[in-house]
N, C-alpha and C positions, 0 to 999 in steps of 0.2 A: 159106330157108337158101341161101345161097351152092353155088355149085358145078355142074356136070352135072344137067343135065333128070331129072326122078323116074326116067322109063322106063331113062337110061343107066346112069344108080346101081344101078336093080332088077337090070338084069342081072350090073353089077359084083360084085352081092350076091352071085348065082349063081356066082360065076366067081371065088376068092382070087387075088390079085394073084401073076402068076409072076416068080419070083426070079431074078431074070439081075445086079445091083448089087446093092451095098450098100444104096441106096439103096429098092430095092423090098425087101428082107432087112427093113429098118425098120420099111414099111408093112405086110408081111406078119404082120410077130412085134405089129403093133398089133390087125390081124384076128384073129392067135388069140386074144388077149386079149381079145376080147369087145370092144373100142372102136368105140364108135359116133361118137361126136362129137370134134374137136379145137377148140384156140379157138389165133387162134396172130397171128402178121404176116411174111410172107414178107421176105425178104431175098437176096442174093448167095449166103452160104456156102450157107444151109440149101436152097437151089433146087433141089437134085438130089433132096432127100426130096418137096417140094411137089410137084414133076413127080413121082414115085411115084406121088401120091396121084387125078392124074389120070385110072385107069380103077378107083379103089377105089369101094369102098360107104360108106366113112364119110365123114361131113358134116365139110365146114370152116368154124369161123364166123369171119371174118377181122375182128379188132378194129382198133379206133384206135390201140393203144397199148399196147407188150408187156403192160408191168404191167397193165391191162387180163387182158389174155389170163390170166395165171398166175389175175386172182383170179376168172374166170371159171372158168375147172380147178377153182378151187379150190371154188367154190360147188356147183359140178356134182358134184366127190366128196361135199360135204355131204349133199346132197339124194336123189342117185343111193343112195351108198354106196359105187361103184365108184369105181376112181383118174380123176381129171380130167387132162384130157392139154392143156397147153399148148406153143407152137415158136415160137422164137425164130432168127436170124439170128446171127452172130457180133457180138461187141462189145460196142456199143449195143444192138441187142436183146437180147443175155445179161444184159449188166446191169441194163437196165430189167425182168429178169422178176424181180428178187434181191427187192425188198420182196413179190411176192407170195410168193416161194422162204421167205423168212424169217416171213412170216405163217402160211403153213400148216404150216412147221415149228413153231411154238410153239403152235400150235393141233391138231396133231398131225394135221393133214389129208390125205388120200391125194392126191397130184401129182405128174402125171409131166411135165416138162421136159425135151424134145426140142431141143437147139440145133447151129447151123452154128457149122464153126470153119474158119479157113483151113487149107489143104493142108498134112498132117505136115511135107514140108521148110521149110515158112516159120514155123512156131512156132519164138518165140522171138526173130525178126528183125524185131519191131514191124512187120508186115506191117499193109495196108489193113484194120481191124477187125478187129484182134487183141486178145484180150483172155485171161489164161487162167482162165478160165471154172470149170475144178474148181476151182484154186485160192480165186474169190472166193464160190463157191458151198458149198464144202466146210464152211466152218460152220454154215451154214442149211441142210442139206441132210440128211437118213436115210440117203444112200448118193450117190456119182457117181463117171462113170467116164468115164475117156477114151478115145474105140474107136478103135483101132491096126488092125487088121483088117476089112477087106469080108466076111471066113467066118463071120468072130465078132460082127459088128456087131448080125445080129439078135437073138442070143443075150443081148445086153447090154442092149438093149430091153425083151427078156421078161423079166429078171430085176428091170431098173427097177421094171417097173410089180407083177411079183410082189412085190417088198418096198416100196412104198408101200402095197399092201393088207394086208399082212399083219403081226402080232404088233401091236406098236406104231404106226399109223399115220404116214406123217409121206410129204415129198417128195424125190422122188429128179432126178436127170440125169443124161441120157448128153450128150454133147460126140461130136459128129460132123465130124471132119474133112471134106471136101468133098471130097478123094481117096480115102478110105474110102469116103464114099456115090457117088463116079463108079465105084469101082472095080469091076471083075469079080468073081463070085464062082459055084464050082459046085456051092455048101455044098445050097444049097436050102433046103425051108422050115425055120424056125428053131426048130417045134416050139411045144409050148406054152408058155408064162412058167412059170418057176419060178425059186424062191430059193434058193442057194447050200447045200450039204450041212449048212455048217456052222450054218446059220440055223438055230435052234431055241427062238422063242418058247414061253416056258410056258404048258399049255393048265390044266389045275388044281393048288389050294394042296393044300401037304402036309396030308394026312389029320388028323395029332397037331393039329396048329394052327390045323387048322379047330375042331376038339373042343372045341380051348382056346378059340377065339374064341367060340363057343356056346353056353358056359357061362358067359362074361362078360356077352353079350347074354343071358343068357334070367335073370339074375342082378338084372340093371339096371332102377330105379325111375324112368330120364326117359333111354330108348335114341332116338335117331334116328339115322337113314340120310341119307347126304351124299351125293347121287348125282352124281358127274361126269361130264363129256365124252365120258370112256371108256367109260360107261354107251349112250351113243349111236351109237362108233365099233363096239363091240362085238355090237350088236345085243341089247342086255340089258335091254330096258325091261319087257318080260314079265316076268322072271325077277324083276325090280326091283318091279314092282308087285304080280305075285304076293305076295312074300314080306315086302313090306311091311303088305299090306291082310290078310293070313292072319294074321299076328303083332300089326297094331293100332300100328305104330310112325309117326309122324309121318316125313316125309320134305322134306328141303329138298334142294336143289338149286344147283348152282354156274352160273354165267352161262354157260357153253357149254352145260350138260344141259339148260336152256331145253328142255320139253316131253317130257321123258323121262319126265316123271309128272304126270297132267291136272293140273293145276291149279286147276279146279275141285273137284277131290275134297276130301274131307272132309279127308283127311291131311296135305293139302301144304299146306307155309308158304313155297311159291314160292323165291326164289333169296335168296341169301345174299349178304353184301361191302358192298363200301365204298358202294354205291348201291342193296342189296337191302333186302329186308322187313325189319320192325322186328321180328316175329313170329317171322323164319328166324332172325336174329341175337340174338335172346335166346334159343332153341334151340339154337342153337350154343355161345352162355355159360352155360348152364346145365345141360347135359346129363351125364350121367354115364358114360356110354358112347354112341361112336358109329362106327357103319358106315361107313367111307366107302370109296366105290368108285370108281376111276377119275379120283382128282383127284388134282393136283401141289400142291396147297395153297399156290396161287400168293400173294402181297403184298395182293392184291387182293382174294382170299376172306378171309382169316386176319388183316389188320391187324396189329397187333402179335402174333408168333408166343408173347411170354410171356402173351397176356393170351387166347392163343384156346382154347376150351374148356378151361378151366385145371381143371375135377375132371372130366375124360373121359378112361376110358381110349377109346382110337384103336385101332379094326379096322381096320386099310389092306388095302383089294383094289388089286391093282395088277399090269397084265402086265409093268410094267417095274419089274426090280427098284433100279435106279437114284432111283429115285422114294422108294421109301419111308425113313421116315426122312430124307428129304433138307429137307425144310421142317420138319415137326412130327413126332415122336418116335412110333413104333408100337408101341404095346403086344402088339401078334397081329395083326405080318405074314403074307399072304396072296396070294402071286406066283402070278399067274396068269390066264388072261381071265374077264373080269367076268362072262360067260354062265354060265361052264362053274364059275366059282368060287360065286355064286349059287344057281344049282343044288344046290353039295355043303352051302353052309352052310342050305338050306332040308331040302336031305335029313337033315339030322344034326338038327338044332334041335328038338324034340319040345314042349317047353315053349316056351310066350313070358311073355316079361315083364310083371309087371301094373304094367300102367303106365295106367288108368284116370287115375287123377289128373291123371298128367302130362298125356296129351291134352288133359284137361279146362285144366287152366294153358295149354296153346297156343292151344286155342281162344280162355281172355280174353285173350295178347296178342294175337290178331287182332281182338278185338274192341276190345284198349286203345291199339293204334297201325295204325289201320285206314289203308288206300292212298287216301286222297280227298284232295279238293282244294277250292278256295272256283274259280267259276264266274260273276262277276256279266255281267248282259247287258248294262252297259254299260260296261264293260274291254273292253281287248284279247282276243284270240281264248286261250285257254289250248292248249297242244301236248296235256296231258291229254286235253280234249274229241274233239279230230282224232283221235289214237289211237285211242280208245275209238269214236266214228263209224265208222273206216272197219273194226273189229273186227265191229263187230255187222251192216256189212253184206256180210259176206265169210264164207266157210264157214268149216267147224273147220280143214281142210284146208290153207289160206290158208300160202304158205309166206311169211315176211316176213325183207326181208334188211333188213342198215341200214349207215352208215357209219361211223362214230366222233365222238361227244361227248355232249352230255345229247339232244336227238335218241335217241338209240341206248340211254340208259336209260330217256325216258319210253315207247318201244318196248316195252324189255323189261318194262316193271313194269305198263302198262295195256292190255295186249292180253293173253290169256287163252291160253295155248299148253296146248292136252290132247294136242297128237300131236308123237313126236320128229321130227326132220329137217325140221321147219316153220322154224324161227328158225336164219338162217345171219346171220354175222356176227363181227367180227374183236376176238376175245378178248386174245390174250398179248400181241401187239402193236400193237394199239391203232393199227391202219392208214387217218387219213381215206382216202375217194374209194373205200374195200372196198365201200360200197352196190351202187351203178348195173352195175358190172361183173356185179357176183356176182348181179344180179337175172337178168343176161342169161345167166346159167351156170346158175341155178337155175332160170330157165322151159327151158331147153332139156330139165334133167333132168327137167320135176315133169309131164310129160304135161299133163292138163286143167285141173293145181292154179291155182287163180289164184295170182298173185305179187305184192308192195306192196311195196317198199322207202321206208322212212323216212329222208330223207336230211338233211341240215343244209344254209344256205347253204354255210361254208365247206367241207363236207365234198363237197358236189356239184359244187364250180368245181372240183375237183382230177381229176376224173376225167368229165365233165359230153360232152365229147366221147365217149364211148360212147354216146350218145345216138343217136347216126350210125348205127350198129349196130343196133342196135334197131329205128331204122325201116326200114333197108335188107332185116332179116330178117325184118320184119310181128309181131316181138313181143309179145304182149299183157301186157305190165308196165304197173304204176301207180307213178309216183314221187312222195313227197309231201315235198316242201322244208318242214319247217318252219323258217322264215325267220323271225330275230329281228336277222340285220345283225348278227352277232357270230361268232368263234370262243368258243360260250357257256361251254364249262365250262373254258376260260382264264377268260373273263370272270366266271364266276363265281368260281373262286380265288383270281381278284388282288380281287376283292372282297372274300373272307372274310381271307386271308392278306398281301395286298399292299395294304393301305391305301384302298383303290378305287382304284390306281392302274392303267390300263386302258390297256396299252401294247401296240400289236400283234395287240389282240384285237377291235375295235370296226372290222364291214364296211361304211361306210353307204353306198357303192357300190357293191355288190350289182346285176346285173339284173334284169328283171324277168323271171323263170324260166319263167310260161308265155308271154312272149313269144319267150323263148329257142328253148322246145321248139316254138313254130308254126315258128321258122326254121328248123330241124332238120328238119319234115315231120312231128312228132309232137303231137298236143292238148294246148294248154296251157289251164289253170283256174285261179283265182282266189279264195283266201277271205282275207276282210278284215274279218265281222264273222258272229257265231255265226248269225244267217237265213240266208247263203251257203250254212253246211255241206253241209245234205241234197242241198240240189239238185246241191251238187258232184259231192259223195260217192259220188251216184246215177250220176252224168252221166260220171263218172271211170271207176268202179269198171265200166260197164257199153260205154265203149268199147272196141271190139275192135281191140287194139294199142295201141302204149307212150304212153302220158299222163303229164304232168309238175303237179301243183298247186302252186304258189305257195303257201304257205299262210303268214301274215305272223300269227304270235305273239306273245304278250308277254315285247318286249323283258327284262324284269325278272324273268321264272320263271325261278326256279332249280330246282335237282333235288335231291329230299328223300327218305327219309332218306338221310345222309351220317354214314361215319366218315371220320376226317382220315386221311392218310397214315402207316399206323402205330399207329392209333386201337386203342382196346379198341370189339369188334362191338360190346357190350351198352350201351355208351354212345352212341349213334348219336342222331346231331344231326336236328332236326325241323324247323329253321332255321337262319338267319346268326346270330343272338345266341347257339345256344347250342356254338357252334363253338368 
C-alpha cells in the first residue's frame, strides 16, 4: 500500500490525529469511524485534507482515476460492509467520482465522498476548478453538504459516513472548501459519527401486518421468497435461510443478492430477470404468494410489471417505505429492516405451507430448462467453460467482481455463489469499466479471500489503467478478459432486434490484454483453445499478485435465457429464433 513505512503508521495507530484545522477535524472524525483504508487522487483544493492524513493510521490507495476511486469505495463497502471512503479534488475530480456517486446510489451502496472545493469567497466566480459539486451530486447522492465551518467540518464527516451506513444504504458527500480545511479551529475531536435526531430508519413491521402477512404465507400452495440486495446490505442472510429451509419454501434471488442463499442448496432456483434462470422465472410466474425482501422490483427483475407474478399476492419487506408499491403493488406491506423484520415473521409463523408439490414442480423446471451449454473441442473457446474453470479452482470464498455486459451475466449464472458479499458488481446502473477498480476495493476489504474479476474487452479499455494500481500496491487479483472483439450484448441486440445491423459494437482492434498487462508490470496469459485452460487457470489463479488473461471466446455466444425488454419472465427466450 502507498503511504508511510508500517513502523510510522503503527505508531500513528497509537496516536489520533490532533485537531488544530479543519482539515485534521476531517481526518480525525474519519479515525472514529472505524476507517481504515481511502481510495482517492489528490489534487489543489482537497490538499490541505491529504497533508492531514500524513501522520494518520489509515492507508491511501491512490488510483488512476477518480471514478476509479468512488468504485473502488464502493466495492470495499460491498465486501467489508462498512462505508468506502473515496476523495476527490475540486472540479474534475468531483465530477469524475459522479458515475461511481450514481452507481452506488442505485445500488444502494455505503460511500462516502470527501472532496476539495475552492475557497468560500471564490464560489460562484468560476474560479480555477470550480464546479458546484452538491448541486451536480445532489441527485445521486443519500445526503450532501457543504461545510461552511472549520468547528463543524468534522461533525459533517461523521455524520456523512453515519448515514451512508445506516437505514437505507446509499452515498453521501461532504464538499470541503479549502479555507474551511486550512482554517483554525479549537472545537477539537469531532466525536463519534452519528446521524441527525431526526433520522429514524424503521427497525421492525407493524405487529397486525405481520399476522396478516403469515397467514397469507402459511395459506399459500406455490410460496417463494424473492430475496434482494437489501437482504445482503442488512445482514439478513441467516435470518433468510433460516426461515426459508424451516418452512420448505423455494428461494430465488434478484441479481444484487447473488449469494445470499447457497446456491447449491436444494431450495434455490438462483437469480431471477431478463438474463436469470428459467426455473426462478417460472417461480416467479407462477407463484401464488411471495416474500420479497429488500428489492425495488426494478425493470430488470420484473419485465413487464402486468405480466409479473400476475396470481401472487406480494409480501414486501422493505426498510424504505418509498419502495413499496412503487414498482409492483403490495398486498402486506412490511416497512422495516430485513433482519429484524425476518425475525418477527419467523416468530409469528407457526404453520408452513404445504407446498410439497410445488417444490417438487421447481425441481422439474430445473430439470426442464437446465443452465448448460453445447462445448465442442473444436469451436472456439466458450466464456461458459472459463467461468466454470476458474470456479472450481478457487474456493467458496472467492469474491468475484465484474464489469457490465454478457461477460457480467455468464459470471453470474455459471459460477456457484453459496456465501453473500462474494459477487460485487454494478446492478441499477449498468456501469462498464466497474470490474477492475472494484477488484482493487474488494481485495483491499476481503483479507486472504482470493479475488477474480470477469471482465469484457470493451468493458476493461474503460477503466484498464487501474491496472497501475494494482501492481504499484502488489495486489493479488486475477482478471479474466473474455475477449470476443465486441461491445457483446449491443451486439447481440442489434442482432436480435436491429437486423444484424452491427454499428458501434464490433472491437476488432482490441489489444492484446496479456501483453498489455506485462507492460503494466503485471502477468499476462493467454487462452485460445480449451488445452490452454488448466494450465492457465493453474498458472493465473496461483500467481501472487494481479494477473490479467486474455481469454479470446466465441465471437458468436450469445446469453441465454433472455426476456426482451418488457417481456413476460415465464416466456424467456432459450435463443435468437425464439425472441
Amino acid at each position: 500500500m502507498s503511504g508511510e513505512p508500517k513502523e510510522a503508521q503503527a505508531d500513528a495507530e497509537a496516536t489520533p490525529t490532533e485537531v488544530d484545522t479543519g482539515a485534521d477535524a476531517v481526518v480525525r472524525a474519519l479515525e472514529n469511524a472505524g476507517v481504515d483504508h481511502l481510495f482517492g487522487v489528490q489534487g489543489g483544493a482537497i490538499m490541505p485534507v491529504y497533508d492531514a492524513l500524513y501522520d494518520s493510521g489509515m492507508t491511501h490507495v491512490t488510483m488512476a482515476h477518480e471514478q476509479g476511486a468512488a468504485h473502488a469505495a464502493d466495492a470495499y463497502g460491498v465486501v467489508s460492509g462498512e462505508p468506502g471512503v473515496c476523495m476527490a479534488t475540486s472540479g474534475p475530480g468531483a465530477t469524475n467520482l459522479v458515475t461511481g456517486l450514481a452507481d452506488a446510489n442505485m445500488d444502494s451502496d455505503p460511500v462516502v465522498a470527501l472532496t476539495g472545493q475552492v475557497p468560500t469567497e471564490f464560489v460562484g466566480s468560476d474560479a480555477f476548478q470550480e464546479t458546484d459539486t452538491v448541486g451536480v451530486t445532489g441527485p445521486v447522492t443519500k445526503a450532501n453538504v457543504f461545510a461552511d465551518d472549520a468547528d463543524t467540518v468534522g461533525s459533517d464527516v461523521g455524520t456523512a459516513v453515519a448515514l451512508a451506513g445506516e437505514g437505507r444504504q446509499g452515498p453521501t458527500l461532504v464538499d470541503l472548501p479549502k479555507d474551511v480545511t486550512n482554517g483554525e479551529t479549537s472545537r477539537g475531536d469531532p466525536g463519534e459519527p452519528r446521524t441527525p435526531s431526526t433520522y429514524r430508519p424503521p427497525e421492525t413491521a407493524d405487529p397486525e401486518a405481520v399476522n396478516e402477512a403469515i397467514e397469507a404465507l402459511s395459506a399459500a400452495d406455490r410460496p417463494v421468497v424473492l430475496a434482494g440486495g437489501g437482504v445482503v446490505k442488512a445482514g439478513a442472510c441467516e435470518e433468510l435461510r433460516s426461515f426459508a429451509t424451516d418452512h420448505g419454501i423455494p428461494v430465488v434471488t434478484t441479481m444484487p443478492a447473488i449469494g445470499a442463499f447457497p446456491e447449491d442448496h436444494d431450495l434455490s432456483l438462483e437469480w431471477a430477470g431478463m438474463h436469470g434462470t428459467g426455473y426462478a422465472n417460472m417461480a416467479l410466474t407462477m407463484t401464488d404468494c411471495m416474500l420479497a425482501v429488500g428489492t425495488r422490483f426494478d425493470d430488470r427483475l420484473t419485465g413487464g410489471v402486468e405480466t409479473f407474478a400476475p396470481d401472487a399476492e406480494i409480501v414486501h419487506v422493505d426498510i424504505d417505505p418509498a419502495e413499496i408499491s412503487k414498482n409492483v403493488e403490495a398486498d402486506y406491506p412490511l416497512v422495516g429492516d430485513a433482519a429484524a423484520v425476518l425475525e418477527q415473521v419467523a416468530a409469528a409463523m407457526s404453520r408452513s405451507p404445504s407446498a410439497g408439490a410445488w417444490r417438487e414442480q421447481c425441481r422439474a423446471w430445473k430439470a426442464e430448462y437446465p443452465m448448460d451449454y453445447a462445448a465442442p473441442a473444436d469451436k472456439p473457446v466458450k466464456p461458459q467453460y472459463v467461468v466454470e474453470a476458474f470456479d472450481e479452482a478457487t474456493a467458496d470464498d472467492t469474491v468475484v467482481t465484474t464489469g457490465v455486459g454478457q461477460h457480467q451475466m455468464w459470471a453470474s449464472q455459471y459460477w456457484t455463489f453459496t456465501e453473500p458479499r462474494t459477487w460485487v458488481s454494478s446492478h441499477g446502473l449498468g456501469t462498464m469499466g466497474y470490474g477492475l477498480p472494484a477488484a482493487i476495493g474488494a481485495r483491499v476489504a476481503a483479507d486472504d479471500r482470493p479475488v477474480v474479476c470477469f471482465d469484457g474487452d470493451g468493458s476493461f479499455l474503460m477503466t484498464c489503467q487501474e491496472l497501475s494500481v494494482a501492481v504499484r500496491e502488489d495486489l493479488d487479483i486475477t482478471v479474466v478478459v473474455l475477449n470476443n472483439a465486441a461491445v457483446g450484448m449491443v451486439r447481440q441486440w442489434q442482432d436480435a432486434f436491429f437486423e444484424e445491423r452491427h454499428v458501434a459494437s464490433e472491437y476488432p482492434w482490441v489489444p492484446e490484454f496479456d501483453a498489455l498487462a506485462e507492460a503494466f508490470g503485471a502477468r499476462g496469459f493467454r487462452i485460445e483453445s480449451y488445452e490452454e485452460i488448466e494450465a492457465v487457470v493453474e498458472a493465473a489463479t496461483a500467481y501472487d499478485g494481479p494477473s490479467v488473461v486474455d481469454a479470446h471466446i466465441d465471437p458468436d455466444e450469445n446469453v441465454y435465457p433472455m426476456v426482451p425488454s418488457g417481456g413476460d419472465n415465464g416466456l424467456f427466450a432459450l435463443s435468437e429464433d425464439q425472441l
